[in-house]
N, C-alpha and C positions, 0 to 999 in steps of 0.2 A: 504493500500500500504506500508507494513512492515513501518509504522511510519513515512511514510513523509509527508513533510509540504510542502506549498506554501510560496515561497519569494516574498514578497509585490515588493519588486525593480525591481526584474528584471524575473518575472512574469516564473519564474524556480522551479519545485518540486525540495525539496533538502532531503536526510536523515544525519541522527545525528552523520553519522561515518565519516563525513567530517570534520577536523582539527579544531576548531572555529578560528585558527588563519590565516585561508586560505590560508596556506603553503604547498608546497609540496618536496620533495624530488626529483629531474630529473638527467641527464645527459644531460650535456649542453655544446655547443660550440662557439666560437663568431667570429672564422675566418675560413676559411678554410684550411684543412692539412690532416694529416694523425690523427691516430688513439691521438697521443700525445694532440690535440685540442680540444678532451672532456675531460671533469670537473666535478665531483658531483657539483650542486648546491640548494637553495632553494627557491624556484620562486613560486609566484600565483597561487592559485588551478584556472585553466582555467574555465570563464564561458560559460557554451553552449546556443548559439543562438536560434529561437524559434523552428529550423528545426536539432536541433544537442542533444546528449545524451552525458551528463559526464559520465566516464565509471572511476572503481575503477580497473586500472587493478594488473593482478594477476600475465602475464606472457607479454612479447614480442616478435615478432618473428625478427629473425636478417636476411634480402637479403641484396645481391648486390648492389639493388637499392640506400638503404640506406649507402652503400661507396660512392656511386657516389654522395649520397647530400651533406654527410659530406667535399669530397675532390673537390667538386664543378666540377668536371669534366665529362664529356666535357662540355666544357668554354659556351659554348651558352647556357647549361640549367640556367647558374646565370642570365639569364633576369627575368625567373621568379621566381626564390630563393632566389636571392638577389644578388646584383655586387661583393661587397665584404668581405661577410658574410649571411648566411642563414638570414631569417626574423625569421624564426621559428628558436628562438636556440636550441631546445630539438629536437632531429634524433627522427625516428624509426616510424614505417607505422603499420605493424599489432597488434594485440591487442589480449586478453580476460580477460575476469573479470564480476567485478558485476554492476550493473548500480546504478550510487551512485545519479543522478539528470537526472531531462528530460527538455526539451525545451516546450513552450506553445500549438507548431504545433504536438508534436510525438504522435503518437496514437499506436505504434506499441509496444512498451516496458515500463514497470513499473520502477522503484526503486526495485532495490532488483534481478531484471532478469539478467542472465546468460547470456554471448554474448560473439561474435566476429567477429571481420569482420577487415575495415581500416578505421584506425583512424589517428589522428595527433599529432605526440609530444610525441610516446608511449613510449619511454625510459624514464616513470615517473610514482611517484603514479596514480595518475589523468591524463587524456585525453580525448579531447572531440573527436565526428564521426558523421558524419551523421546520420540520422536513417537509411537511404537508401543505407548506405553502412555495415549497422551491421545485423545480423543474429543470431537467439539463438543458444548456445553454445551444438554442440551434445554431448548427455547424456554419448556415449562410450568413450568423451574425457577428460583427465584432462586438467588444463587450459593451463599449457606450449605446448600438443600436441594440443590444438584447436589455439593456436596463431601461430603457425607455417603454418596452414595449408591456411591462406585467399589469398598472395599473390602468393607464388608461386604454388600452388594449382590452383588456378581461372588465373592465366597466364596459366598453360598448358593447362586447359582447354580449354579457347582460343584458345591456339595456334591450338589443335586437331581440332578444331568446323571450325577454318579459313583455315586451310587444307583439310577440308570436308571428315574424315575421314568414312571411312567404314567399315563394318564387311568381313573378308578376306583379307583384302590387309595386305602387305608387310609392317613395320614399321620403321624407324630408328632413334631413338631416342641420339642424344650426348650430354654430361656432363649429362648422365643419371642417375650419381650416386650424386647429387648436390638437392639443392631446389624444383627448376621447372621439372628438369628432374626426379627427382626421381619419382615425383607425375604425370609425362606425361607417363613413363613407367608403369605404373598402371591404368591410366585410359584408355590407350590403349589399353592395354591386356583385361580390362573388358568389351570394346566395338568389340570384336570380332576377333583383328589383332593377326596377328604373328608379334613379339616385337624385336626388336636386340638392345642392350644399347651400348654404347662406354663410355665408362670410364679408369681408368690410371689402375695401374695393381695389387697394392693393394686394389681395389675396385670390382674387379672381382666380387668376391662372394657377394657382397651387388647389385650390378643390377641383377643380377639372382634368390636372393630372395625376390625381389623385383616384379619377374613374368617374367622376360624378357625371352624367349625361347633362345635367343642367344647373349653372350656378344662378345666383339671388345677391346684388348689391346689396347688403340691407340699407343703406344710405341715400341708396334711390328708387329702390324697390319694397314693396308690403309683399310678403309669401301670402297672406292670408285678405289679398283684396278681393278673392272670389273667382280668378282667373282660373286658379288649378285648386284641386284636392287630394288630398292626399289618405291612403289604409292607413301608415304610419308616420308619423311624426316620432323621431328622437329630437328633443329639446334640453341644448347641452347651454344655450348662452341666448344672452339678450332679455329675461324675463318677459316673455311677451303674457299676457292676461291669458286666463281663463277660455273669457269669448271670444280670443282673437286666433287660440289654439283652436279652437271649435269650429270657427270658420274657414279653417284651413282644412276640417279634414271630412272624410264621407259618411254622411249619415251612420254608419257603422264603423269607421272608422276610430285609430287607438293611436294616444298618445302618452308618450314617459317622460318623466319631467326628472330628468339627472343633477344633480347640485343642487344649491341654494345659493348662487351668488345675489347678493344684496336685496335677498326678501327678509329682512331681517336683523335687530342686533342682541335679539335674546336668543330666541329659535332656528331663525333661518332658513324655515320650512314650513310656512304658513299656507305657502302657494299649492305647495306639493298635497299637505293637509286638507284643504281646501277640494283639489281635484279628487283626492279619493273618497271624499265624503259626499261630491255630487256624482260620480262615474253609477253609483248604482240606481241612479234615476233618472238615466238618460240612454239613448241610443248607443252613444259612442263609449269606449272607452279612455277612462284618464288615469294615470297608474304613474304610481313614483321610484326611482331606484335607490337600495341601501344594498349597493354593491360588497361582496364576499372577496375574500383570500382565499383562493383555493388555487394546488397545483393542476386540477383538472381542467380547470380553465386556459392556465398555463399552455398543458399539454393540446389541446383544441385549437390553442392558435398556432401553436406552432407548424401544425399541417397546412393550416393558411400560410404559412413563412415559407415552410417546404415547398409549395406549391407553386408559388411563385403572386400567389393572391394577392398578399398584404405585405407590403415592406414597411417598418416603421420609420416613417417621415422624419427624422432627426436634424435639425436646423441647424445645431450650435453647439458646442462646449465650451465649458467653465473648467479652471482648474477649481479644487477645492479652497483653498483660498477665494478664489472668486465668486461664494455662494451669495454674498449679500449684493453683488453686480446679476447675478443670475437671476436673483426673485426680485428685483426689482426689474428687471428685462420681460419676465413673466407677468409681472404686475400690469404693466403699461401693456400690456398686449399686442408687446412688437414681435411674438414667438410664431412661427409658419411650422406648427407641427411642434416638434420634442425639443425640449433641451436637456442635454446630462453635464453630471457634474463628474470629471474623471481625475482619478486618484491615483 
């Protein structure tokens, strides 16, 4: 097993390319704020539990998600992140790299194996994950485009699967030129639909290479002036109303409403709330996503990767040091697809 040992302590395979001073290099915060609250620092190579894989990683992938832990908002998710500061000080959710220690339970990976999936604490050399949430690294990626691809990849996923999408129907995919959208307009197209992306208007040409048969200026265009209809709507950006989602889609038609950006500064999800509470007294469908970690996901897309279906869109790198230049690049919504942070 490329030269690993068992640690008598804490009953963990470990290999030789770990620190002996058991330091790592992270990006760390200790309150909440904006992007000015992360710090390089140098913290504890983290131990993995019996059911957990230390991963060497190589890249990180940067969402959304990870502003919203950083800035703590909306305010209700600090019950479980912490009241007044994260537990975890080190951001950052996806991962890839090499698997540098295993837990006593993992049977699924070596030391030395290629992976990626979500982890915890990724904006650092070392991160531990579950096994259950990690996946081998496909071979047509390098590590910055495989770490891009776990979360917002396996959200759209979702989101297509809980919209019960079908081959033929109608599609409309917004903030199709972003994370989850990018990689929702591809998996759509590969499952049979005709695609329409909405994105801003220097992003035109990037939903359209992306497979979309039709894009949407929103800056100069309404998707829901009555022109077209749509079976499904994924609703990734823009907050658009209720009745505006409704008039975009077909009498029978379903829409999922992904995120909560700015419905919000307690909850966040008022909107979402809102559409499941009227979807059962109406024709159409309206339905929210609370996207999972799961390696199965993982594995589903990666036959999209094999296939040649889905490449993940990756715009940019950061070095690590450069994560507080990264989420605010993310913030202002200058990003065409992925950005990783490589380590």
């Amino acid at each position: 097993m490329n030269g690993a040992k068992r640690h008598p302590a804490r009953g963990i395979e470990t290999v030789g390319s770990i620190p002996p001073q058991g330091s790592m290099r992270a990006i760390a915060q200790d309150r909440y704020g904006d992007g000015q609250v992360l710090h390089e620092a140098h913290l504890p190579i983290p131990v993995p539990r019996d059911n957990e894989v230390l991963v060497r990683v190589h890249a990180a992938g940067l969402d959304r998600g990870t502003w919203h832990v950083m800035t703590g908002t909306p305010l209700l998710m600090r019950l479980a992140f912490g009241l007044r500061g994260p537990r975890n000080p080190v951001p950052g959710l996806d991962l890839a790299g090499t698997v540098a220690a295993i837990g006593s339970a993992v049977t699924r990976f070596a030391v030395g194996d290629a992976v990626h999936g979500f982890g915890k604490g990724t904006f650092a050399e070392y991160a531990v994950a579950r096994e259950d949430r990690l996946a081998p690294k496909p071979s047509g990626l390098d590590f910055a485009q495989a770490a891009v691809l776990p979360v917002s990849g396996a959200t759209a996923l979702q989101a297509l699967r809980a919209g019960r999408i079908a081959a033929g129907q109608r599609v409309l995919v917004t903030g199709a030129s972003g994370g989850v959208g990018s990689h929702a307009v591809q998996l759509a197209k590969a499952l049979g639909t005709e695609v329409t992306g909405v994105a801003g208007p220097t992003k035109q040409d990037l939903v359209l290479k992306l497979g979309a048969d039709h894009a949407i200026d929103h800056t100069r265009e309404d998707f829901a002036d009555g022109s077209r209809r749509y079976d499904l709507i994924i609703d990734i950006a823009g907050n658009p109303g209720l009745r505006r989602l409704r008039r975009a889609l077909t009498p029978t038609g379903t829409a999922i409403i992904v995120g909560g950006e700015g419905t919000g500064k307690w909850l966040g999800m008022g909107r979402q709330f809102r559409a499941v509470a009227i979807s059962p007294f109406i024709g159409q469908r309206l339905g929210m996503l609370a996207s999972a970690q799961r390696a199965t996901d993982l594995e589903e897309l990666d036959t999209f990767i094999e296939s040649g279906a889905v490449f993940p869109h990756l715009e940019r790198t950061f070095d690590l040091a450069q994560v507080p230049e990264a989420m605010a690049y993310l913030v202002a919504g200058k990003a065409r697809g992925k950005i990783a942070i490589t380590i």
